[in-house]
C-alpha atoms as a printed R data frame, in Angstrom:
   type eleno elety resid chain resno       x       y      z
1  ATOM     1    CA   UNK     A     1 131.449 107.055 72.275
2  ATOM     2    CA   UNK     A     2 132.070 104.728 75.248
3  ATOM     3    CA   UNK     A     3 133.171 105.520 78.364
4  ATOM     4    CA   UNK     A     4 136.253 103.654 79.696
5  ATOM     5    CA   UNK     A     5 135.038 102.760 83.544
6  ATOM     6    CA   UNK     A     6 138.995 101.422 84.229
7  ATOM     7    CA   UNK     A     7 142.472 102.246 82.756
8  ATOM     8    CA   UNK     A     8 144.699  99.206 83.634
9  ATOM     9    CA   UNK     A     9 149.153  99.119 82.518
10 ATOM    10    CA   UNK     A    10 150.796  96.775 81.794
11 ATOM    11    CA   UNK     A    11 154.322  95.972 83.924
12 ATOM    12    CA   UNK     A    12 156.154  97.314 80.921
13 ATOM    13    CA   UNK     A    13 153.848 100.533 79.938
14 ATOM    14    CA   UNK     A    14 154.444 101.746 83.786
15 ATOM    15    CA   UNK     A    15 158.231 101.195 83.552
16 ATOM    16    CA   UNK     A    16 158.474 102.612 80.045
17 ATOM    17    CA   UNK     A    17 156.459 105.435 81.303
18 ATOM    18    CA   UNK     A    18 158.964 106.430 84.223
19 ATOM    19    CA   UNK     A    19 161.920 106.411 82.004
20 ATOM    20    CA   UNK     A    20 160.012 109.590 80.152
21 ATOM    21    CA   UNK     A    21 160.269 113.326 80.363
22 ATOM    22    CA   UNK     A    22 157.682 115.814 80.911
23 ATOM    23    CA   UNK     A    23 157.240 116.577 77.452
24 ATOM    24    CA   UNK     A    24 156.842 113.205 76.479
25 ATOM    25    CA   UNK     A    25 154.545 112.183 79.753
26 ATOM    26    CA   UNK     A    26 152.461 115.070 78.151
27 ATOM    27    CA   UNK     A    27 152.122 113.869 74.445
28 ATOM    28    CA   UNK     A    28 151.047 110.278 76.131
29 ATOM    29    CA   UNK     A    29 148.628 111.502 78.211
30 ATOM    30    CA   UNK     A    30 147.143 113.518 75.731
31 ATOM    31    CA   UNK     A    31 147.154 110.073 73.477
32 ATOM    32    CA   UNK     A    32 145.589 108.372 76.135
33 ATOM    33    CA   UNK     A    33 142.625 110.927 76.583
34 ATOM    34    CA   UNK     A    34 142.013 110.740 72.929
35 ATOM    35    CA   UNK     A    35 141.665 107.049 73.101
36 ATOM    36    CA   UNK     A    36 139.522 107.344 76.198
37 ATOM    37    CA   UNK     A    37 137.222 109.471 74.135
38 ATOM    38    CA   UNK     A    38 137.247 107.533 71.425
39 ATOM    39    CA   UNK     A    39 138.126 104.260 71.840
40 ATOM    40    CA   UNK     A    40 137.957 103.293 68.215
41 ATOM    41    CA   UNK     A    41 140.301 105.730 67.040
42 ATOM    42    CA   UNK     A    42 143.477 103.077 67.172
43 ATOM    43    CA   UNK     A    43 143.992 101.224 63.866
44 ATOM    44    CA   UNK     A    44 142.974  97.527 64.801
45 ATOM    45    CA   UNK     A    45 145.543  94.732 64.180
46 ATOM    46    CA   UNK     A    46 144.673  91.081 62.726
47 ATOM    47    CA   UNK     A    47 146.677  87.766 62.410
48 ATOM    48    CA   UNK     A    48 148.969  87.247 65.924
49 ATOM    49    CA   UNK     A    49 147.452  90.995 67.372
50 ATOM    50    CA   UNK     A    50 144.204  90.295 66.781
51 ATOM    51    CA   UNK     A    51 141.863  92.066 69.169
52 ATOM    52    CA   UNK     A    52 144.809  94.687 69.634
53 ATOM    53    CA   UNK     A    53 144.433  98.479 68.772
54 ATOM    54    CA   UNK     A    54 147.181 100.647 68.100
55 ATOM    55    CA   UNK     A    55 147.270 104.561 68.150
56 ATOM    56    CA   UNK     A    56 150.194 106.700 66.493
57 ATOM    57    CA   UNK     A    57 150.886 109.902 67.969
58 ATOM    58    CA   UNK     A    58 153.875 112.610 67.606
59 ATOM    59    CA   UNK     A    59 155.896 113.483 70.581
60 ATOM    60    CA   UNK     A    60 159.140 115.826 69.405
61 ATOM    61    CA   UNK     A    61 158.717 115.046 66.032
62 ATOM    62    CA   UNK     A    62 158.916 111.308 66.381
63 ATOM    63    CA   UNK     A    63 155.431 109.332 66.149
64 ATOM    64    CA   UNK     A    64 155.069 106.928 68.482
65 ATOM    65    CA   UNK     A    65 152.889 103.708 68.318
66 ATOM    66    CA   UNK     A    66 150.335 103.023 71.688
67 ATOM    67    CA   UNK     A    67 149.403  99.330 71.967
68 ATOM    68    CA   UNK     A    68 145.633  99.053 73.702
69 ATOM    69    CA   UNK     A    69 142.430  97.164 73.983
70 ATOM    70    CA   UNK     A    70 139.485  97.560 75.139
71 ATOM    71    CA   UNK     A    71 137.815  94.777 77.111
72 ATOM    72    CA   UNK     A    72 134.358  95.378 78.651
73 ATOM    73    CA   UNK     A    73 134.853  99.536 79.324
74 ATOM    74    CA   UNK     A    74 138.676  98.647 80.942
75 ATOM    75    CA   UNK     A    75 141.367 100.233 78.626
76 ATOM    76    CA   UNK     A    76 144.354  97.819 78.789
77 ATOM    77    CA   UNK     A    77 147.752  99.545 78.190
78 ATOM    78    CA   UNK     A    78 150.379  97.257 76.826
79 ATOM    79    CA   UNK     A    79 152.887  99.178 75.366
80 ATOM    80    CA   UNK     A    80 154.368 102.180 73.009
81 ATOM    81    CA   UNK     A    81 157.377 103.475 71.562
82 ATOM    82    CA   UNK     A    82 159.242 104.109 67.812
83 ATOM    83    CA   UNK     A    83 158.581 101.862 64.910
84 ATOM    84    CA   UNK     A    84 161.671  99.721 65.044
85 ATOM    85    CA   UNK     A    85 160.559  96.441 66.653
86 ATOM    86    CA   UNK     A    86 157.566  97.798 68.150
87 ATOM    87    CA   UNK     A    87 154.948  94.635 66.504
88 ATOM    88    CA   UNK     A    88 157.774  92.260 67.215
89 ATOM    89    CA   UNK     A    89 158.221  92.968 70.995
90 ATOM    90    CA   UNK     A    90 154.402  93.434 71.400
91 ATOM    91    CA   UNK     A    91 153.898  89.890 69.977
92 ATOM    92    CA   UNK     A    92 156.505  88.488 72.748
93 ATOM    93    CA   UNK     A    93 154.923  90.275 75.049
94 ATOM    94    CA   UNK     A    94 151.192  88.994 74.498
95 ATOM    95    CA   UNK     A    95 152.695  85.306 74.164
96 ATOM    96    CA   UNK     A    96 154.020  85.845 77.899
């Protein structure tokens, strides 16, 4: 186990994050403490994502994918949401 010194969002994870309910603010931050307890726990991508982790969680009965990485104890939020174009707008995003 590692302990993340820094937690750092991304422009789009903070305005994704504000367009949220409670519930759903809820079943994220509980993601994120799981990560932060185990950062390993996020499957870990290869090819264009290399060096990217991403963590699936449930929140009302929809999972949810969390793109991360950990650099140096600083957890780097990129983004989440559904399946449906989730890898391709995370690749856009990392080519910005």
């Amino acid at each position: 186990m590692t302990d993340i010194k820094e937690i750092i969002q991304a422009p789009i994870f903070a305005k994704q994050k504000k367009k949220l309910h409670k519930k759903q603010i809820i079943d994220l931050d509980n993601a994120l403490k799981s990560i932060c307890n185990d950062p390993t726990i996020g499957e870990m991508k290869v090819g264009d994502l290399q060096g990217i982790q991403v963590y699936k969680f449930k929140s009302n009965k929809q999972q949810i994918l969390l793109a991360y990485e950990v650099i140096n104890l600083t957890l780097y939020l990129y983004t989440f949401g559904s399946h449906e174009n989730f890898y391709r707008n995370l690749k856009k995003y990392m080519q910005h």
